[in-house]
N, C-alpha and C positions, 0 to 999 in steps of 0.2 A: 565799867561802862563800855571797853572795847569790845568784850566781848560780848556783848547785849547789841552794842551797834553793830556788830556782826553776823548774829543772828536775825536782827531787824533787815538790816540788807538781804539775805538771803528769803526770808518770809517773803520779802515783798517782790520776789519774782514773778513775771508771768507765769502764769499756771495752765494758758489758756491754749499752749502748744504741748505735742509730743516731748517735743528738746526739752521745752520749758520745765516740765516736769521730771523729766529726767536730771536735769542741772539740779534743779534743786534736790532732789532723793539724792546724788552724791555728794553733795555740800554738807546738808544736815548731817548725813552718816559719818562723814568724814570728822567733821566739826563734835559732834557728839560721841563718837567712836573713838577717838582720839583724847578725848576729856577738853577739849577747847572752849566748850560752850556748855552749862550744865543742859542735863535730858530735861527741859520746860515742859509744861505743859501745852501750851500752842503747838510747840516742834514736834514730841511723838503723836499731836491728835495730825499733825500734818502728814507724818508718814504714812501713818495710819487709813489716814484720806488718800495721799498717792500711791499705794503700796500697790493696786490692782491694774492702775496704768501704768505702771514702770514694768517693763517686761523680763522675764524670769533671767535671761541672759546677763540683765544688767546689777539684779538684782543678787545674782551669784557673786558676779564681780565685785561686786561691796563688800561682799559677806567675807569671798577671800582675801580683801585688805584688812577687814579685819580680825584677822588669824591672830594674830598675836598683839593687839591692838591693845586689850584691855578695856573693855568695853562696858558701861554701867550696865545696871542690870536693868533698866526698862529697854535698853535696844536689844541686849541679849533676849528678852520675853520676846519681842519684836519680828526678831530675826527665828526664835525656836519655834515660832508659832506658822510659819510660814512652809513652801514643800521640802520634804526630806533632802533632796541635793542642794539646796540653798542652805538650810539651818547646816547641813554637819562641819564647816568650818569652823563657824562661832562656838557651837557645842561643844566640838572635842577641844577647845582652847580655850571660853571663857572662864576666867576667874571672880568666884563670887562668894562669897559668906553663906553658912552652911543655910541660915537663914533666907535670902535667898532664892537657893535650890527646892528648897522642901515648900516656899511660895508658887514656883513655878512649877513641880512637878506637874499639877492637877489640870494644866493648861497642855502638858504636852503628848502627842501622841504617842502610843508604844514604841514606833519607830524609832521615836525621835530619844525615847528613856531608854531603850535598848546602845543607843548613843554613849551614854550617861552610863551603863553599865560597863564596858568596858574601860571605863577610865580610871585609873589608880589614884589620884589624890585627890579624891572628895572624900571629905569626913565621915565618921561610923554616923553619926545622924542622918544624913544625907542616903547612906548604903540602908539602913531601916528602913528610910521613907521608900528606897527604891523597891523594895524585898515585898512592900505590903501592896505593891502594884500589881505580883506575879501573878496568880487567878486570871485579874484583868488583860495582862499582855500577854499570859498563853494563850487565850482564847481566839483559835483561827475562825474567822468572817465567813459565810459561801460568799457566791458570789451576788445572791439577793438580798445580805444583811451588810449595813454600812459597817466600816470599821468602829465609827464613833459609838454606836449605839451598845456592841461589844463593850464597852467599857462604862455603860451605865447599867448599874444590879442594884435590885434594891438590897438599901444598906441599914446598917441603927448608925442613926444619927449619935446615940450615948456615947458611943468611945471616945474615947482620953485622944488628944493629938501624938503624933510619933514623938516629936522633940519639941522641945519648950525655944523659942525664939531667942535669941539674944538680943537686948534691948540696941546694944551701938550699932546694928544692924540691920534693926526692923523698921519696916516701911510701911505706914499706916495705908496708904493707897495698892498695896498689892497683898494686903492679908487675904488670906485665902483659907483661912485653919479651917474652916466647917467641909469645904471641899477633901481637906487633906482626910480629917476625920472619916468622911464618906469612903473614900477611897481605901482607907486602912481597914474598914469593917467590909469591905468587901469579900475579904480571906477567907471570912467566917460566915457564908452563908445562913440563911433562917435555916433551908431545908434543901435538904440533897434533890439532884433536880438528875431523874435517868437519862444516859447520851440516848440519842437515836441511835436507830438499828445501825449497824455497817453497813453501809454504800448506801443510805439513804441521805437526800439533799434535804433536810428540816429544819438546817439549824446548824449553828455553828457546834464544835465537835471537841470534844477534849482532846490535850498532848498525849492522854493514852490511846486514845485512837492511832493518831500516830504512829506512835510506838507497833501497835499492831500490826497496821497495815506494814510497816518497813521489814516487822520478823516475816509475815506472811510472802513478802516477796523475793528474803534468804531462803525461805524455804523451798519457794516453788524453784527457784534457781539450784539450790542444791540437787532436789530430783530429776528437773530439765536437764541439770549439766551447763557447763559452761558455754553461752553463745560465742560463735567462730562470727568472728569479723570476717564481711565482705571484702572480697579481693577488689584489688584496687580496678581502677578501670586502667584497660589499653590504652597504651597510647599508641595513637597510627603516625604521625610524624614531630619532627621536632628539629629545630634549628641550634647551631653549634657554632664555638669560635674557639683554635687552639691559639697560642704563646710560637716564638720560634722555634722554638722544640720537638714540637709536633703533637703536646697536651692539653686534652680539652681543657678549657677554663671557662666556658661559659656556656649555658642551655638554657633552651626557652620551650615551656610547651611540654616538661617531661620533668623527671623527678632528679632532684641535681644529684643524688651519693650514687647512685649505679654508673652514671658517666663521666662525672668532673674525675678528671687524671688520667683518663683511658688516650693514651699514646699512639699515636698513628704509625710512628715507625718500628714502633715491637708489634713483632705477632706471636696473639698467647699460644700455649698448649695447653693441652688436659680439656679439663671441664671450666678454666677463666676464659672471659670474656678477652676477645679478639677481633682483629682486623684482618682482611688479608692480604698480599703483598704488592696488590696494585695500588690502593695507598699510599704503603710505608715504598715505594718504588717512585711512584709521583711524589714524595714528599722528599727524597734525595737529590729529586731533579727540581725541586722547587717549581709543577709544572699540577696544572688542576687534573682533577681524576672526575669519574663519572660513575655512577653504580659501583663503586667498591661494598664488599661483603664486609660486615660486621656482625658480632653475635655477642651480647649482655648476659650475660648469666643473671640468677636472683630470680624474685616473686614479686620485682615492684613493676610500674606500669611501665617502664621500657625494658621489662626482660627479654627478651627474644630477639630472631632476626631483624636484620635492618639492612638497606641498603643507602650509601651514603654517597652524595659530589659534594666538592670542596672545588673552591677558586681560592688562589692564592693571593695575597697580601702584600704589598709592598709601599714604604714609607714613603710617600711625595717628594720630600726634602731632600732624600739621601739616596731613596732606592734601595733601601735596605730591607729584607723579605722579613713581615711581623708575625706571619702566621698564615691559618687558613681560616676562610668563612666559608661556609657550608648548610648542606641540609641533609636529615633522614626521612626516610620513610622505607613504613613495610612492603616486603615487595608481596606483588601479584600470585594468582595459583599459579598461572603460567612460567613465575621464574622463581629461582630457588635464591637463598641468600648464603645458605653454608657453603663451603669450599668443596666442590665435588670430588672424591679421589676416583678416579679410573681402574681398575685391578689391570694386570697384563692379560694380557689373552679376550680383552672386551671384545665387542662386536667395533666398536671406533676405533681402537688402536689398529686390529685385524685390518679395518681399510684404509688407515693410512700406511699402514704396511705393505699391503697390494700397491697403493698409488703409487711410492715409490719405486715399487718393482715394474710400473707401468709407466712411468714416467722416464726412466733410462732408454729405455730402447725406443722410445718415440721421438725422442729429442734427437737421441744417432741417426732414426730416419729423415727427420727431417733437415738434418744439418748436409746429411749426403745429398736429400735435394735438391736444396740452394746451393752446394757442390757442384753439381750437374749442370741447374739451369742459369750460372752465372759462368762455365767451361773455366772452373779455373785447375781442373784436370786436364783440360785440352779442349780441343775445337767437337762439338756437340753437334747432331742435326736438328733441326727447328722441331720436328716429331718429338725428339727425345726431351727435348725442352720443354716443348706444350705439358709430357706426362709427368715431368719433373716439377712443374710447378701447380699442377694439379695435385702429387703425391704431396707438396711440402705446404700447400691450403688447407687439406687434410689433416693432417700430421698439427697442424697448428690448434684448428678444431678440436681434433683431440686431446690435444698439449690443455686449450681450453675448458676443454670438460674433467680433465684428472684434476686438473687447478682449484675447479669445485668441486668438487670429491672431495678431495685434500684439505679444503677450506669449508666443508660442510662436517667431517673428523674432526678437526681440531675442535671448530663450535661443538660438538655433542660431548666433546672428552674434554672442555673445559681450558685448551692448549694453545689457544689462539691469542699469541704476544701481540697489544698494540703499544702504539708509542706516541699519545696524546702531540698535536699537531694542530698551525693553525691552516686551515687550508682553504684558498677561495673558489668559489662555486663557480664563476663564468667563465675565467680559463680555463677552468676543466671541464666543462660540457662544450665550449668550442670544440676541445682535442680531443673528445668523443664523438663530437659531431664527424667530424674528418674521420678517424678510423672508422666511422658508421656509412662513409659516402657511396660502397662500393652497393651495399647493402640498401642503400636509399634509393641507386641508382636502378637496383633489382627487380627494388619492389614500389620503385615509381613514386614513394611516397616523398615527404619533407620534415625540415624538425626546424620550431620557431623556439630559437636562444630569447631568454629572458634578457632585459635592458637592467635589470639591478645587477650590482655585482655586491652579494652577502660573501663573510666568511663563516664557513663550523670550526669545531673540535674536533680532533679526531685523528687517529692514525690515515696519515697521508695515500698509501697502499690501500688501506682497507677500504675508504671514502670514494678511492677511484675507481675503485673492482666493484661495489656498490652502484655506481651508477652507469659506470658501463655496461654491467651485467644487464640492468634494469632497462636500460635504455635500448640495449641491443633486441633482449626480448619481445619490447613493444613493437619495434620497429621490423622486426620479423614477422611479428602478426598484422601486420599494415598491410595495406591495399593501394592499388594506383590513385593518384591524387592527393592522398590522405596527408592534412598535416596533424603531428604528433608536438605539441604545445610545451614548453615548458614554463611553467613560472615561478618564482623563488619570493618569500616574501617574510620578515621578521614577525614570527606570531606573538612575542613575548620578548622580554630579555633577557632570553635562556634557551628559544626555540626558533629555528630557523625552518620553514616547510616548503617543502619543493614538491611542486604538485605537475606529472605529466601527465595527460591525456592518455583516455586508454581505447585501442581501434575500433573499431566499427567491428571485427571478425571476435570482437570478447564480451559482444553486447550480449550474446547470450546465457552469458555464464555472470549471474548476479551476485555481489557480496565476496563471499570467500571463495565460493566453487570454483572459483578462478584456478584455486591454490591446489587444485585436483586434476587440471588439465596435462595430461602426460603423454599422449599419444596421438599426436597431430603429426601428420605424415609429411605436410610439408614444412613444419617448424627446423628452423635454422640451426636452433640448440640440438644437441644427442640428446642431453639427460628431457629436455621436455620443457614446456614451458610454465606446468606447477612448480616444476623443481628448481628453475630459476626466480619462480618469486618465493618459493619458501624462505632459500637463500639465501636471499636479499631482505627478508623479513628478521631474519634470525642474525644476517649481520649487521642489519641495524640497530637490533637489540644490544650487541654485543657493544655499539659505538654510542649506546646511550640514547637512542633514539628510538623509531620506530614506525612501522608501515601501513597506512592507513587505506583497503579499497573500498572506494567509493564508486560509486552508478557512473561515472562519467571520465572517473581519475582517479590514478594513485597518487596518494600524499607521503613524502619520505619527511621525515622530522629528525632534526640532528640538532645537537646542543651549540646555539650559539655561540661566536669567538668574541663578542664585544658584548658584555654584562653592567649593569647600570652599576654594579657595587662599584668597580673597578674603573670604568670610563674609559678605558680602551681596549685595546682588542692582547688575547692571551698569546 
């Protein structure tokens, strides 16, 4: 009687909601699934009745409780009759009397007895009944023939049943032997029925078709040859993080076996994958790098050049350096990424060869100048002093033009040591302002200092020779009146841009042709004033940056000192 009141409790829930319905489809199952309540008749006509409003999800869920459950066999018909990912729980684990199985087969779809095939302990009765379905379940459907209809051929009714039932296990409500019959005669067709042609859609097709079409496709591939897998795609950048050590351990964006392990402070030889020493030179000084060269050997998508920056790591707590965060990417046609070698006897080394032979005897001149015109030989007359300090103006000029020479050699021969530095922008264009006064005074013009004060990255020397050079140039092509603008401003946090105004006397020369002006007679440089913004273009390549002319301004861009990873400055 409890358990009757239990099931009466349960009947009588609402049914007139979602939930309501749902509550009760896991109660029944559960209660009947479990052997609590027998399988009634009311309760499987009630599943029966909710089974289309309980949603598949829920309905899986049931099914997977009752995996090992033990389940009678009207919930098991219940659950097999339902879509294939719902039944195969129940299936591949109910326990039932071979009787039955051989009830249930004619209800289930091939799917669902291909289930049923695979399982090892159902009886040789059971394995019969499955065997006289084959015909029926090899038959593959098109796509204009339902599967169900596959599985109805006309049969003789006359045959014998597969196996005779066992009485302690037979269930007058679920006989089904005339079915079974049908189905077992199915094997044995009236009359052979011809397949349609190959590759015609008429009809469902025999497993020899199959068979066919599979040799026909060893074969065409035999004579083809074996298809070559498409190369992978390139990849053009990709972000990285090494350990203390200096080893990658982490990539995003690219294929992890070609670069998890690749070490920053070895550089390979041969034909392995390598860094090169500006790197593993930043990474002993524990100091961020910019465009370092890298090369991947292999055929996956980060084989090839790369060039890489890294910022360095350090633990909040302790200040202890954890590693580097970094990025790749391939470089441009304009820069190379392999490590260029120089031979001796280049056309670069030859002038930094010269420079230096030109460079001694200029500096002796000019030192006997300031000699002269400071009398610390003796007492000088004002004559000999005016020409002494006009020789050692000269001489400095000059001193100034071998300097870019010597600094235009190293950039093309690849020899140009920097030494990463944090350096700030507005002190140092005051103190160009001031060496430029004599110059501003000449040419009547003015120079408006930026009110931000940014810092970059960068070799402190090279940063300063960069904007002096630039500065000087513009300012020698100026006119009386003329202000020459600077302004400084964080594009990014990674890029700083310093934009000066460019004079009135370069409006003519639009774009790059700028970078071809060499023969202005009154330009203040020797070498010219394309050859000062080449220069200048090429050493800010070299500092990670680079030189943008625009119709009205140059833009110089250098690698910020203060990066969001970090939150302070390098």
């Amino acid at each position: 009687m409890r358990f009757d009141d239990t099931l009466e409790t349960v009947l009588a829930a609402d049914l007139g909601t979602p939930y309501g319905v749902q509550s009760v489809w896991r109660q029944l199952v559960d209660l009947i699934g479990r052997r609590r309540v027998p399988p009634a008749t009311r309760a499987m006509a009630t599943l029966r009745a909710i089974r289309a409003d309980v949603p598949p999800p829920v309905r899986a869920g049931s099914a997977r409780a009752l995996e090992y459950a033990d389940p009678p066999a009207a919930l098991v018909r219940l659950f097999a009759q339902d879509d294939i990912p719902i039944a195969i729980p129940v299936l591949r684990s109910a326990r039932l009397t071979s009787s039955e199985w051989i009830q249930l087969l004619p209800d289930l779809s091939p799917t669902a007895r291909s289930v049923l095939r695979n399982r090892r302990d159902l009886g040789p009765d059971v394995r019969r009944a499955l065997e006289s379905f084959g015909p029926v379940d090899l038959v593959l459907p098109d796509s204009a023939t339902n599967a169900a209809n596959a599985a109805t051929e006309v049969v003789d009714r006359s045959a014998a049943p597969i196996a005779e039932p066992r009485s302690r296990a037979h269930n007058p409500n679920m006989d089904q032997s005339d079915r079974i019959s049908a189905a077992a005669s199915a094997a044995t067709p009236a009359r052979p029925v011809a397949p349609p042609p190959f590759g015609e859609d008429s009809g469902p097709f025999e497993i020899a078709e199959v068979v066919a079409r599979i040799d026909a496709f060893w074969r065409h591939r035999e004579e083809a040859g074996p298809v070559v897998p498409p190369a992978p795609p390139r990849a053009v950048e990709f972000r990285f993080e090494t350990d203390e050590k200096g080893v990658i351990r982490w990539v995003d964006r690219v294929s992890r076996a070609p670069v998890i392990g690749l070490s920053l402070d070895l550089i390979g030889e041969g034909d392995s994958s390598q860094v090169d020493g500006v790197a593993a030179g930043a990474f002993r000084r524990r100091a961020g790098f910019s465009t370092a060269r890298m090369v991947i050997e292999g055929s996956a998508d980060a084989a090839g050049d790369w060039l890489i920056s890294a910022v360095p790591v350090f633990d909040p707590a302790n200040g202890r350096f954890t590693g580097y965060r970094g990025t790749a990417r391939r470089p441009r046609t304009d820069e190379r990424a392999e490590p260029a070698r120089v031979p001796m006897g280049s056309p670069a080394e030859s002038l930094r060869q010269l420079v230096h032979e030109l460079r001694t005897p200029t500096n002796a001149i000019a030192g006997f100048a300031e000699m002269i015109e400071t009398q610390m030989l003796g007492p000088v007359s004002d004559v000999y002093r005016a020409r002494a300090h006009v020789i050692r103006t000269e001489a400095r000029e000059l001193i100034g033009a071998i300097d870019d020479l010597d600094l235009a050699a190293r950039i093309d021969s690849d020899a140009l040591a920097l030494s990463p530095d944090r350096v700030a922008l507005r002190p140092l264009l005051a103190a160009i302002a001031d060496d430029l006064a004599p110059l501003l005074e000449l040419r009547g013009s003015m120079i408006g200092l930026p009110v931000e004060d940014l810092a970059v990255v960068g070799d402190r020397r090279a940063v300063e020779r960069l904007l002096s050079r630039l500065m000087a140039t513009l300012v020698s092509a100026s006119g009386p009146g003329e202000r020459i603008g600077v302004k400084v401003a964080l594009e990014s946090d990674q890029r700083v841009a310093v934009s000066i105004d460019r004079p009135k006397a370069l409006a003519d020369y639009p774009g790059d042709s700028v970078l071809g002006i060499d023969d202005e007679r009154e330009d203040s440089t020797l070498l010219g004033t394309g050859f000062a913004l080449r220069l200048s273009r090429n050493l800010a390549r070299e500092l990670g940056g680079g030189l943008l002319i625009g119709p009205a301004s140059l833009t110089l861009r250098l690698p910020a000192a203060v990066t969001s990873q970090m939150g302070q400055a390098i």
